[in-house]
VEXBA-682739 format. One record per atom (N, C-alpha, C): x, y, z; residue in one letter. Coordinates in pm, whole numbers, padded with zeros to 5 digits, always signed. Layout:
<vexkols>
XYZA...
</vexkols>
This chain:
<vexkols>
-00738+00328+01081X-00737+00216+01170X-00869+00218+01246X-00933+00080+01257X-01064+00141+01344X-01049+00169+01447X-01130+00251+01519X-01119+00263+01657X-01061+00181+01793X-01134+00050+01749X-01086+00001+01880X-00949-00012+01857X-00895-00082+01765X-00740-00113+01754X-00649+00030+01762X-00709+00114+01742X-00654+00294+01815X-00640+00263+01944X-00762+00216+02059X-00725+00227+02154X-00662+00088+02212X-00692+00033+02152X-00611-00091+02192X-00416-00050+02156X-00377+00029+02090X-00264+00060+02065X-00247+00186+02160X-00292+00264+02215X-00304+00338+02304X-00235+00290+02445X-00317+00181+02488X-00301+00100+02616X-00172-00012+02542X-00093+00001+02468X+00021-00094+02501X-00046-00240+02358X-00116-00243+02366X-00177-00375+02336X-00191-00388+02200X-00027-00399+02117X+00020-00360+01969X-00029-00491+01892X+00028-00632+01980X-00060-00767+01891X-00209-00750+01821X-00280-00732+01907X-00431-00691+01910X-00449-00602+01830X-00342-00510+01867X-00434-00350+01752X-00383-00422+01620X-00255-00488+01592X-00210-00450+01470X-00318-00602+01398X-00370-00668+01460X-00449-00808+01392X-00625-00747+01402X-00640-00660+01455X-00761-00563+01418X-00714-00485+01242X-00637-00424+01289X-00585-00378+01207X-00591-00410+01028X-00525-00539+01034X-00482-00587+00939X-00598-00689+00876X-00702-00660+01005X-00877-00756+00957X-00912-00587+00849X-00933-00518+00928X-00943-00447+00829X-00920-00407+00683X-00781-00372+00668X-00707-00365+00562X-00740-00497+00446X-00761-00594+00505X-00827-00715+00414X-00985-00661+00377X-01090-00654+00445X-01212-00579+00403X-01183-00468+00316X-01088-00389+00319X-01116-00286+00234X-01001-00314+00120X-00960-00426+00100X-00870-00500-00041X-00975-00561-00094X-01054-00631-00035X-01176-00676-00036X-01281-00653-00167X-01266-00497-00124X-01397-00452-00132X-01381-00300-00295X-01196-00336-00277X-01133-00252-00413X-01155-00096-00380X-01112-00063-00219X-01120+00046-00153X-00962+00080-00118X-00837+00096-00237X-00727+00158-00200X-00695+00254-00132X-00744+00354-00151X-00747+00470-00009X-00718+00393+00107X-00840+00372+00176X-00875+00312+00293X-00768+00182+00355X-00767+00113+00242X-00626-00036+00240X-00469+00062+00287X-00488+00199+00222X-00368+00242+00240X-00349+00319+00347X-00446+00405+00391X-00472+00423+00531X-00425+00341+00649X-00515+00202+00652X-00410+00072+00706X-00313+00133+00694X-00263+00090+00594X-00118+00051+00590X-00009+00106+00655X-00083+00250+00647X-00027+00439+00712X-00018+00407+00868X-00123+00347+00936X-00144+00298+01095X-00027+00196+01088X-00056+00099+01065X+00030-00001+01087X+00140+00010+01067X+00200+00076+00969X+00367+00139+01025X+00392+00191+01138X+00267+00287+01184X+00315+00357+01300X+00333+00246+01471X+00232+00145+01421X+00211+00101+01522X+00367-00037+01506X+00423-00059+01390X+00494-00160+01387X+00635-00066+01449X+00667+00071+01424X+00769+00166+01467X+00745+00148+01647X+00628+00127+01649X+00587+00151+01840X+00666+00018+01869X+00683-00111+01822X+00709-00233+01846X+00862-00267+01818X+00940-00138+01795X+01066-00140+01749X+01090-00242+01629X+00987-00203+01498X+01006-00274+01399X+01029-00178+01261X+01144-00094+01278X+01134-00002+01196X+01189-00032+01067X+01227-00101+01015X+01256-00136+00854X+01136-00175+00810X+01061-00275+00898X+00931-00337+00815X+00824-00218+00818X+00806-00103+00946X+00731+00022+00925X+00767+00102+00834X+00898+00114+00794X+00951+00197+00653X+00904+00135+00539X+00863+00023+00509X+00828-00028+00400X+00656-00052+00383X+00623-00052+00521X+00464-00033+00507X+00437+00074+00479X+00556+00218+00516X+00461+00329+00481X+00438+00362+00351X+00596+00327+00279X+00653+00333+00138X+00528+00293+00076X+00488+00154+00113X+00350+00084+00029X+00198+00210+00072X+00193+00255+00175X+00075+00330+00149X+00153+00466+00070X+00216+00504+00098X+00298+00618+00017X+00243+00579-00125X+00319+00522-00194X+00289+00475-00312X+00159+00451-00370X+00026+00408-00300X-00086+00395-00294X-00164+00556-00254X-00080+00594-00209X-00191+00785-00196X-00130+00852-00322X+00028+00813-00372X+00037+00889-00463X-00055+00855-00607X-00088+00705-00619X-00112+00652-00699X-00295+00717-00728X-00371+00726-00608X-00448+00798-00614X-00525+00942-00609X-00378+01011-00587X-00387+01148-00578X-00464+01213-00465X-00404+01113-00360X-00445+01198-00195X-00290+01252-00118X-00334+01392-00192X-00223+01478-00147X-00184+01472+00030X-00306+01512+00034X-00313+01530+00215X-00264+01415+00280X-00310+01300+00232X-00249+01178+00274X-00088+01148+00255X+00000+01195+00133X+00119+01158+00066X+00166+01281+00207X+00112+01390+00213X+00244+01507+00318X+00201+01418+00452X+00113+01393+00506X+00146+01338+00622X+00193+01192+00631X+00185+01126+00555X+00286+01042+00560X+00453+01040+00526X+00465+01159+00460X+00610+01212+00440X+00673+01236+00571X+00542+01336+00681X+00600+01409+00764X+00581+01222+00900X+00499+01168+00861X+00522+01036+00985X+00671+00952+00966X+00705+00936+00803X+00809+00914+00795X+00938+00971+00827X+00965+01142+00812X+01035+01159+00851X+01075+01162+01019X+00975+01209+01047X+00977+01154+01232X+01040+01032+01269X+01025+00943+01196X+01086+00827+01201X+01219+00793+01199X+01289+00839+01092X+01400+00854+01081X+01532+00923+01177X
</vexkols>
């Protein structure tokens, strides 16, 4: 997630971070940078869980889930296992 929309989600201010956010995630669909698109995707669950939107954050993570496994970012697939299970 870039920075500012980090701290903009920090201070409360989830509209903002998550439409930073999601400018992003378009640049790097963009640009045929899956990692990074899925990264998004990894933030923006967390930040849609902050907004008491947890079915649609279970399914954003599922989609970057699916996208780290697809590229073989291990490190990425356990911590999103372990953000998901927190969730639950």
């Amino acid at each position: 997630m870039p920075a500012s929309a980090n701290a903009l989600a920090q201070v409360g201010r989830y509209p903002r971070a998550t439409s930073l956010a999601q400018r992003a995630r378009r640049i790097f669909t963009r640009h045929d940078d899956a990692l990074r698109a899925a990264r998004v995707d990894a933030n923006l669950a967390t930040l849609l869980f902050r907004r008491d939107r947890a079915e649609e954050a279970l399914r954003r993570g599922q989609r970057a889930l699916r996208t780290f496994e697809r590229v073989g970012a291990v490190e990425d697939v356990a911590i999103t296992l372990l953000n998901t299970a927190a969730r639950l």
